[in-house]
MARBA-3410 file (N, C-alpha, C, O; in Angstrom, 1 decimal):
168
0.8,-1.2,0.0,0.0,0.0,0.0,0.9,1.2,0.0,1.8,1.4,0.8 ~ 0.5,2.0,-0.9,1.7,3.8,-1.0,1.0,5.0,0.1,-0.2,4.9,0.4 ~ 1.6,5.7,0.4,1.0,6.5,1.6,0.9,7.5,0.5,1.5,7.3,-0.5 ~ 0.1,8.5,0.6,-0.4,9.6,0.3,0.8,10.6,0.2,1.8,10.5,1.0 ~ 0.5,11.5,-0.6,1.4,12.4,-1.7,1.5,13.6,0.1,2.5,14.3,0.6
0.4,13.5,0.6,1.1,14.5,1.5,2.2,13.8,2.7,2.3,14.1,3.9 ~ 2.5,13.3,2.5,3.1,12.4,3.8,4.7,12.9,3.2,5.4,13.3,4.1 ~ 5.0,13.0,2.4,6.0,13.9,1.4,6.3,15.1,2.0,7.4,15.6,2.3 ~ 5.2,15.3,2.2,5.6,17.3,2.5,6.2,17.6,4.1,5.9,16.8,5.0 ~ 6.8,18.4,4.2,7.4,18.6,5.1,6.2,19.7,6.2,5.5,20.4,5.5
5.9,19.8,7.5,5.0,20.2,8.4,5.2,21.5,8.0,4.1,22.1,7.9 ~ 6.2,22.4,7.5,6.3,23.7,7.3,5.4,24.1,5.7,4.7,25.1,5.7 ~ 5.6,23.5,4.8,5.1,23.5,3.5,3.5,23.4,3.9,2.7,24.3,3.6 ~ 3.1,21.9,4.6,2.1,21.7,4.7,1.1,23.5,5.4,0.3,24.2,4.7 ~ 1.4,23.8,6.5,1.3,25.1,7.0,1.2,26.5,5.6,0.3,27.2,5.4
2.3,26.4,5.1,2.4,27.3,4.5,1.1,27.1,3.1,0.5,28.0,2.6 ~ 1.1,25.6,2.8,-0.2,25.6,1.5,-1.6,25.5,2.3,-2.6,25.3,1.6 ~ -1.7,25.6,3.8,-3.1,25.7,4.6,-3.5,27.1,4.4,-4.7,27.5,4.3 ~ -1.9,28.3,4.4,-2.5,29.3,4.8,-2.3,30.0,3.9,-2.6,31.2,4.0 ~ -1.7,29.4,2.6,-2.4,30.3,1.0,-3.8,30.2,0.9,-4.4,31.2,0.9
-4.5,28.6,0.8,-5.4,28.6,0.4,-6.5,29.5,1.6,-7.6,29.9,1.2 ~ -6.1,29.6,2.5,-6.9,30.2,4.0,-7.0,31.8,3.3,-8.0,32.5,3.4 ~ -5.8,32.3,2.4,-5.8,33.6,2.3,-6.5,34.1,1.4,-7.1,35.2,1.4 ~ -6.3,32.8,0.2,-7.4,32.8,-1.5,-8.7,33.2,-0.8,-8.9,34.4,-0.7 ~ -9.4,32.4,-0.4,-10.4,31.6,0.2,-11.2,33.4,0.7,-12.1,34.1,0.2
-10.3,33.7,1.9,-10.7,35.0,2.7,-11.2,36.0,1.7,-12.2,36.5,1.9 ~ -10.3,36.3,0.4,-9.9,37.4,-0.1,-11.0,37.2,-1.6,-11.2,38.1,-2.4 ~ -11.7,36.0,-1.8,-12.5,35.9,-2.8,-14.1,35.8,-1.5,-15.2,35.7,-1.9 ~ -13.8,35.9,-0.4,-15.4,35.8,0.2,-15.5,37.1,0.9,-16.6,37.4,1.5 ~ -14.5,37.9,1.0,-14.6,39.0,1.6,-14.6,40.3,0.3,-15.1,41.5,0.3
-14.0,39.8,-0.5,-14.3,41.0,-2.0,-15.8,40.8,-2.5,-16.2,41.5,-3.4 ~ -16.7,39.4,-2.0,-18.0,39.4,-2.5,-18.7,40.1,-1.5,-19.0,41.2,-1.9 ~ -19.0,39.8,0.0,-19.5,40.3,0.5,-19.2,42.4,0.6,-20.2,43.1,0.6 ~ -18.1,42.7,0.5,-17.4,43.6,0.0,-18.7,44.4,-1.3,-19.3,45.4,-1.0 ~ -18.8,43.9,-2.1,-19.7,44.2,-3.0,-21.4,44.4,-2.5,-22.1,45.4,-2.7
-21.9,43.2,-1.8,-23.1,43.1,-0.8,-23.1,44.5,-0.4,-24.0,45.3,-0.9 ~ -22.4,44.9,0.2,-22.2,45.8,1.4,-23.0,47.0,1.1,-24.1,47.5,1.5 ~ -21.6,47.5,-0.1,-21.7,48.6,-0.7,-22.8,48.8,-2.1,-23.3,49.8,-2.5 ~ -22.8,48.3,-2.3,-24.0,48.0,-3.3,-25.5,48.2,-2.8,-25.8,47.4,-1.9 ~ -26.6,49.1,-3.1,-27.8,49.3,-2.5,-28.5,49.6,-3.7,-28.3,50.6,-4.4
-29.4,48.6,-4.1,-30.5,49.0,-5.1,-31.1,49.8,-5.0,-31.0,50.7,-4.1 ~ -32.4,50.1,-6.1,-32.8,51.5,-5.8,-34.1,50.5,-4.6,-34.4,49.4,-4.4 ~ -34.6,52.0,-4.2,-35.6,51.2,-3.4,-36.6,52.6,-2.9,-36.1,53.7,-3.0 ~ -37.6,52.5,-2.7,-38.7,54.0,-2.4,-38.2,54.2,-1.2,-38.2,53.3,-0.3 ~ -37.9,55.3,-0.9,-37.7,56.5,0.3,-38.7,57.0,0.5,-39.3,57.2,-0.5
-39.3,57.4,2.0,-40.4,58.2,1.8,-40.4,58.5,2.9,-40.3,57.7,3.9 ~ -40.5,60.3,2.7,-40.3,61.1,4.0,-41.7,62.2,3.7,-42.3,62.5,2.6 ~ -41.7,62.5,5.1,-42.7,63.8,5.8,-42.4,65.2,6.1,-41.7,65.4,7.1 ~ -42.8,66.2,5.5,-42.0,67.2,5.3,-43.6,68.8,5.6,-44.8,69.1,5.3 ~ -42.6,69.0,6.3,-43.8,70.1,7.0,-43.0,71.8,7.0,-41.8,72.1,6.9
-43.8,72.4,7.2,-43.5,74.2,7.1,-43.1,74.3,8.8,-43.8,73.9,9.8 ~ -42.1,74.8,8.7,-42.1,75.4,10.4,-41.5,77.2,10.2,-41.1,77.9,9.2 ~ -41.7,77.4,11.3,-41.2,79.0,11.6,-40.0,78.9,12.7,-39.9,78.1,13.7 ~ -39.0,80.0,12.2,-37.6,80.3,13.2,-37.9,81.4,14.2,-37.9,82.5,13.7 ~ -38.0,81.4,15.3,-38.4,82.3,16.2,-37.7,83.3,16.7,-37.4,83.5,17.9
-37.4,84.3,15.5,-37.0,85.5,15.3,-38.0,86.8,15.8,-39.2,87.1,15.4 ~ -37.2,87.3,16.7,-38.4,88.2,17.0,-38.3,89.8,16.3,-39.1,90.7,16.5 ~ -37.4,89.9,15.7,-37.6,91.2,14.9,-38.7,91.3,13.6,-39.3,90.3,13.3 ~ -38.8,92.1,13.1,-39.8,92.5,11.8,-39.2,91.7,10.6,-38.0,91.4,10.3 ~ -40.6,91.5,9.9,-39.8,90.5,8.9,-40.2,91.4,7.6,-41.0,92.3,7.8
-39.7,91.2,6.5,-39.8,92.1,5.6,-41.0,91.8,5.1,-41.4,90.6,5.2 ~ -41.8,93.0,4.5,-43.3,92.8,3.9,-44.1,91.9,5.1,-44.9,91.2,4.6 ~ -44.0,91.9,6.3,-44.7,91.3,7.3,-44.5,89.5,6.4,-45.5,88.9,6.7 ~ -43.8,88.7,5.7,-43.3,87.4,5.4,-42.9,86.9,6.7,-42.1,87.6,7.4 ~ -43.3,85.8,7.0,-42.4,85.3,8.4,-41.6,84.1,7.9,-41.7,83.3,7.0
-40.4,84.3,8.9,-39.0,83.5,9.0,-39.2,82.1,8.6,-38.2,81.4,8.9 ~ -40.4,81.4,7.6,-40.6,80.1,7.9,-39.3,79.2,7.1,-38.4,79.8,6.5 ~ -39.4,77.9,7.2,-38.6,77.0,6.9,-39.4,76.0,6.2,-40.6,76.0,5.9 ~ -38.5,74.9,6.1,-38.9,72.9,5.3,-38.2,72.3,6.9,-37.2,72.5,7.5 ~ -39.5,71.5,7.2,-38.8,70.8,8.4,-39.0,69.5,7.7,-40.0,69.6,7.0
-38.3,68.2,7.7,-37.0,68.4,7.4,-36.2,69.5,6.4,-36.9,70.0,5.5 ~ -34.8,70.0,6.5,-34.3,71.0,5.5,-33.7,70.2,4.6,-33.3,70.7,3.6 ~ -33.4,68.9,4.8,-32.4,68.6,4.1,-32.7,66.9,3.6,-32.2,66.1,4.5 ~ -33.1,66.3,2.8,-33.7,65.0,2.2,-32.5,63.9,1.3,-32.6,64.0,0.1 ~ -31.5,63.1,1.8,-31.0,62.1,1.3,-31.4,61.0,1.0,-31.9,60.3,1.8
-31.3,60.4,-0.5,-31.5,59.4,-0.8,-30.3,59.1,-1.9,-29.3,59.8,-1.8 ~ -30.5,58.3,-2.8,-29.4,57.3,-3.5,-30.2,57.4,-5.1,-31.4,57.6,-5.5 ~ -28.9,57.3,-5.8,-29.3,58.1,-7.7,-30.4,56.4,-7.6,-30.2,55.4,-7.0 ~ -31.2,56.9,-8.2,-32.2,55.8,-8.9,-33.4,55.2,-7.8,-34.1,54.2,-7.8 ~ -33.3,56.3,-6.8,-34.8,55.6,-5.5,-35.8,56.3,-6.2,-35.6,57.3,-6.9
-37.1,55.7,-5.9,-37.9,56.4,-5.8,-38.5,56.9,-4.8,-38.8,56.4,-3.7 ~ -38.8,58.5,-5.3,-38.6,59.1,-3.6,-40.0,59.6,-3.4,-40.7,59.9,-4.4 ~ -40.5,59.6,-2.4,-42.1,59.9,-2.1,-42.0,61.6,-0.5,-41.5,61.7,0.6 ~ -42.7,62.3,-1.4,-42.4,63.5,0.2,-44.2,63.5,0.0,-44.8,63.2,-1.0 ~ -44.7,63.8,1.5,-45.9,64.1,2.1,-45.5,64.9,2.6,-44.7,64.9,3.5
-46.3,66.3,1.7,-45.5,67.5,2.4,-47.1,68.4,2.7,-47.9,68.8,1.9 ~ -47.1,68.4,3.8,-48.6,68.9,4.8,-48.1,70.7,5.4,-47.1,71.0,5.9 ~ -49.1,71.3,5.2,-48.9,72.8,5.5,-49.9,73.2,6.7,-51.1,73.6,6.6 ~ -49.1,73.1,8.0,-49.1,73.1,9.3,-49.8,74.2,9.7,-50.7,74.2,10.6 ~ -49.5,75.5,8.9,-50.2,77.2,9.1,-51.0,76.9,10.3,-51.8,76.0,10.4
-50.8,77.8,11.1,-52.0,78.0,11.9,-53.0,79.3,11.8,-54.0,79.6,12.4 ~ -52.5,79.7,10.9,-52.9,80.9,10.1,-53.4,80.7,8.9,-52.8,79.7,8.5 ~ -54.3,81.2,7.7,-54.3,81.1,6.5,-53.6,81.3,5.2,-53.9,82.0,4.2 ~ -52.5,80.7,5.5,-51.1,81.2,4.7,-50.9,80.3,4.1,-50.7,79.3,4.8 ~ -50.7,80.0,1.6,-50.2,79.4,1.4,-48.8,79.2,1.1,-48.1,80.2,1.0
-48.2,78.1,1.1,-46.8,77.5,0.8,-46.9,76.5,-0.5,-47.6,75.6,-0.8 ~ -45.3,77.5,-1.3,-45.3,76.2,-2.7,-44.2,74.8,-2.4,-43.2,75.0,-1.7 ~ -44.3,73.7,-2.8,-43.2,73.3,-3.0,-42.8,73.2,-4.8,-43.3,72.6,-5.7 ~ -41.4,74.2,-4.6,-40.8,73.9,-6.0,-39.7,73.4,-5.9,-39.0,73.5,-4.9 ~ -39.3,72.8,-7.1,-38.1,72.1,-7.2,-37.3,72.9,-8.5,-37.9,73.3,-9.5
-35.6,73.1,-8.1,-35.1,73.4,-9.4,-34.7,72.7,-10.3,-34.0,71.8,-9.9 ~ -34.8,72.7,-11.8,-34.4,71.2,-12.8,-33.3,70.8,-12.6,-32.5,71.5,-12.0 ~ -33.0,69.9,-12.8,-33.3,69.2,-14.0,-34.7,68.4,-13.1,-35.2,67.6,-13.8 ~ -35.3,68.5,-11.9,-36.3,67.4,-11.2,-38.0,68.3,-11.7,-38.3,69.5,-11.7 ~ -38.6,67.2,-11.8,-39.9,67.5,-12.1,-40.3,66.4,-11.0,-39.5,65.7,-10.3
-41.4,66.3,-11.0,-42.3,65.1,-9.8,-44.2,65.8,-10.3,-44.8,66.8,-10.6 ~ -44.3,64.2,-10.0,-46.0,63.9,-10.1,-46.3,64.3,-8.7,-45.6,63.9,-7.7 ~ -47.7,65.4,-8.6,-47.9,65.4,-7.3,-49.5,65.2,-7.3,-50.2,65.4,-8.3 ~ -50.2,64.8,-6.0,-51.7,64.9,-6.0,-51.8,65.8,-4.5,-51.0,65.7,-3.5 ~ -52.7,66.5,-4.5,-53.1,67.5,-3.8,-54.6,66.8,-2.9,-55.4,66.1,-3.5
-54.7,67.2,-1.5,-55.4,66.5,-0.6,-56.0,67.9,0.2,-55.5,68.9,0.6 ~ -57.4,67.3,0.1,-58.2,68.8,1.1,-57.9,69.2,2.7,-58.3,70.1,3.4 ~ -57.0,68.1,2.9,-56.6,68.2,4.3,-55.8,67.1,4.7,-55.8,66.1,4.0 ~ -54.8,67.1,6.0,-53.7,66.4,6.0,-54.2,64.9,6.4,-53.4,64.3,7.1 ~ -55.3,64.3,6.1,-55.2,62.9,6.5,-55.6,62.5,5.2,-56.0,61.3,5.1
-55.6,63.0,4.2,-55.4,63.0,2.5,-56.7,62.7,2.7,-56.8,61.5,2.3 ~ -57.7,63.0,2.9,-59.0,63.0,2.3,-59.9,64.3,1.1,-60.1,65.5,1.3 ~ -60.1,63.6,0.2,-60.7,64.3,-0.9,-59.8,65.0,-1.2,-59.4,65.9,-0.5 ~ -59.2,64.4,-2.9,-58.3,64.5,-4.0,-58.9,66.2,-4.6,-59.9,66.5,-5.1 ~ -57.9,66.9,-4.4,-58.2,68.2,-4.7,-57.7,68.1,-6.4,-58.4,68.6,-7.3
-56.7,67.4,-6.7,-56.2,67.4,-7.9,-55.1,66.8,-8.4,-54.2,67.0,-7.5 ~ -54.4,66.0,-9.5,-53.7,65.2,-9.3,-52.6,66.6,-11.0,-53.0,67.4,-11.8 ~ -51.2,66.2,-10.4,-50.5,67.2,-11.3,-49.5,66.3,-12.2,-48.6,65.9,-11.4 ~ -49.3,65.8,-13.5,-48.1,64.8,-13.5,-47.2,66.0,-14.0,-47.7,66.9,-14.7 ~ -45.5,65.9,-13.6,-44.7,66.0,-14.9,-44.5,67.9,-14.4,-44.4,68.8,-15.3
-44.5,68.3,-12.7,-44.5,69.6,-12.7,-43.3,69.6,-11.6,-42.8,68.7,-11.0 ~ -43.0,71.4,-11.7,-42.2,71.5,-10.6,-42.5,72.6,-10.1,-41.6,73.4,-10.2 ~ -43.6,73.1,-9.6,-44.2,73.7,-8.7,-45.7,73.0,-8.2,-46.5,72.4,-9.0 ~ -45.8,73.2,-6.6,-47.7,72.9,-6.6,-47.6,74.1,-5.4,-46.6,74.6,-4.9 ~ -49.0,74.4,-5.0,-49.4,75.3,-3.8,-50.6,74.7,-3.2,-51.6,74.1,-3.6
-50.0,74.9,-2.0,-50.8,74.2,-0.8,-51.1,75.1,0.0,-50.2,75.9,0.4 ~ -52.5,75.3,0.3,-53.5,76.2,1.2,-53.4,76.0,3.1,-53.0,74.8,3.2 ~ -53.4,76.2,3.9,-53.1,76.0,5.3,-54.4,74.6,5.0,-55.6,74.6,4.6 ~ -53.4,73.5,5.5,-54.1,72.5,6.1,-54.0,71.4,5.4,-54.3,70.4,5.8 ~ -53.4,71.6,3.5,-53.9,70.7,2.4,-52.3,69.8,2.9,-51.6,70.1,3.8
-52.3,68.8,2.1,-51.6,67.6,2.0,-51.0,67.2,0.4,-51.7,66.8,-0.5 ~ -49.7,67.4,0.5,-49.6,67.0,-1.1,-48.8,65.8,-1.1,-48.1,65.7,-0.1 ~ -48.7,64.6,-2.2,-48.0,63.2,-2.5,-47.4,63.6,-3.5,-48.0,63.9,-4.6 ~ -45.8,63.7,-3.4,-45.0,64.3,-4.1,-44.0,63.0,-4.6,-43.2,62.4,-3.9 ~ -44.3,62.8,-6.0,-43.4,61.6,-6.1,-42.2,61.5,-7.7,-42.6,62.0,-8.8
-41.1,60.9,-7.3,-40.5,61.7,-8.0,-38.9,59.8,-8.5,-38.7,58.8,-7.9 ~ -38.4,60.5,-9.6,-37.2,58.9,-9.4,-36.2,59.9,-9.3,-36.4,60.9,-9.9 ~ -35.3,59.8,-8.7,-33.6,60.6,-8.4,-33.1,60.2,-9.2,-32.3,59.3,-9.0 ~ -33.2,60.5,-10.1,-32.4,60.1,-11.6,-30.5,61.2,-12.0,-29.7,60.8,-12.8 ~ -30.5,62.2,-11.3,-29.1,63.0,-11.1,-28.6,62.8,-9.3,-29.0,63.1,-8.2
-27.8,62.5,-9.9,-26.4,62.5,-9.0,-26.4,64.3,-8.0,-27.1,65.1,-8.7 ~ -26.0,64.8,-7.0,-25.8,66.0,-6.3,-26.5,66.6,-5.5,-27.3,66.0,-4.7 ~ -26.5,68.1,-5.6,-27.5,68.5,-4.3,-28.5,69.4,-5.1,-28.0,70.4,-5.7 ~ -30.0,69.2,-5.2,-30.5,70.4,-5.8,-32.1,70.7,-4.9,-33.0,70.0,-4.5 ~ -31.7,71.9,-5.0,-32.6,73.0,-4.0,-34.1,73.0,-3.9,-34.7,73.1,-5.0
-35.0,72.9,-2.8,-36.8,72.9,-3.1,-37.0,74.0,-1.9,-36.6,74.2,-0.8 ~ -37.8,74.6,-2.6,-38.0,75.8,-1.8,-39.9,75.9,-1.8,-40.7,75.1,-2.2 ~ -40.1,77.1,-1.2,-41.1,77.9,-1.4,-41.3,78.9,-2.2,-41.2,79.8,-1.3 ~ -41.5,79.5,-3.1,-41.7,80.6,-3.9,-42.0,82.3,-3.0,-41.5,83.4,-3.2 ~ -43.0,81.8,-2.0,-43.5,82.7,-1.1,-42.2,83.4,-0.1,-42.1,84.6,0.1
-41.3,82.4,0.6,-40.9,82.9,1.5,-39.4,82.3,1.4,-38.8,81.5,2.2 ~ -38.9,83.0,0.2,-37.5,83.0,0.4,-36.8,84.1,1.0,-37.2,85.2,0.9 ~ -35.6,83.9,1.6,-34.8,82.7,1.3,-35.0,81.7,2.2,-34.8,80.6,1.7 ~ -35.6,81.7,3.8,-35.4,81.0,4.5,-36.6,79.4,3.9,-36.3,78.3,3.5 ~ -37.1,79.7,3.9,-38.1,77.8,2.8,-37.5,77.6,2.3,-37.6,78.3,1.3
-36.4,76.8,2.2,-35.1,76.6,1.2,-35.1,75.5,1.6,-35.5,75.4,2.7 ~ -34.8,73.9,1.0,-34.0,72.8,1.5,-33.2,72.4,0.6,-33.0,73.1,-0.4 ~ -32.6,70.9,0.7,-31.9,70.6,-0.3,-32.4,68.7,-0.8,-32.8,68.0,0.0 ~ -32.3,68.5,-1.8,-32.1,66.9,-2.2,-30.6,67.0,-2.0,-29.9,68.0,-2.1 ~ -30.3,66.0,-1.7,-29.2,65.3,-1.7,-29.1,64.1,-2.2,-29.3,63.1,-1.6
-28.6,64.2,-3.6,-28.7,62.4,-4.0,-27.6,62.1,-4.4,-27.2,62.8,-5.3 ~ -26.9,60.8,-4.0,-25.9,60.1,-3.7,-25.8,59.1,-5.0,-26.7,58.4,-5.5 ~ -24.3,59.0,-5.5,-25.0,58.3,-6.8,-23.6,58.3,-7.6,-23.5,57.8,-8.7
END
């Protein structure tokens, strides 16, 4: 009977061809997972986005108040589909637009009030809508550019300012 081809090798070689293959092995299951990681398909985002005010107590120009985008600032990844429910808080009778600057357009539908009951109107393919104190709009849109581009209010700049941020 012949003994096996490893019985040949010396305890050091043996070691040494455990811990090539130990290293192959590591370096082809850690460059896949590696890939997993960082890799994120597109997938729908969907945030809530409301008017607030900065509690500045000096005079505001043309009596406009200090308002803001609460969230100001909306991240997502090139190719999500992004969904904003953007509800106009006013406790006053004051409208607010949301526009976006191009290259982004978005489908939006318009709601008589914030628990989206009764479809005031549906808009495809724009980049302005206006929302009356209390309405509710479904702002939906695909992040199709890479960078940062600006959504504001028309009414009350500069401070209604926010940003997209898309990653990509």
């Amino acid at each position: 009977m012949t003994g096996s081809g490893f019985g040949k090798l010396s305890s050091a070689k043996l070691l040494a061809a455990a811990a090539l293959i130990a290293i192959s092995s590591g370096a082809v299951v850690g460059l896949s997972v590696g890939y997993v990681v960082h890799y994120s398909a597109p997938a729908t985002r969907t945030f809530y986005l409301f008017d607030g005010t900065l509690p500045f107590s000096e005079r505001t120009f043309y009596n406009i108040p200090h308002d803001t985008f609460v969230p100001d600032t909306i991240t997502v990844d090139k190719g999500d589909h992004v969904v904003i429910h953007y509800i106009n808080i006013e406790d006053v009778s004051e409208s607010h637009t949301f526009t976006m600057d191009l290259p982004y357009t978005f489908d939006a539908t318009l709601y008589r009030n914030a628990t989206q009951q009764g479809v005031v109107g549906t808009y495809p393919n724009v980049g302005n809508i206006v929302l009356s104190q209390g309405q509710n709009a479904t702002i939906t849109f695909t992040a199709n550019w890479a960078g940062t581009f600006r959504y504001y209010c028309a009414y009350h700049q500069p401070t209604m300012t926010g940003y997209l941020v898309v990653i990509g």
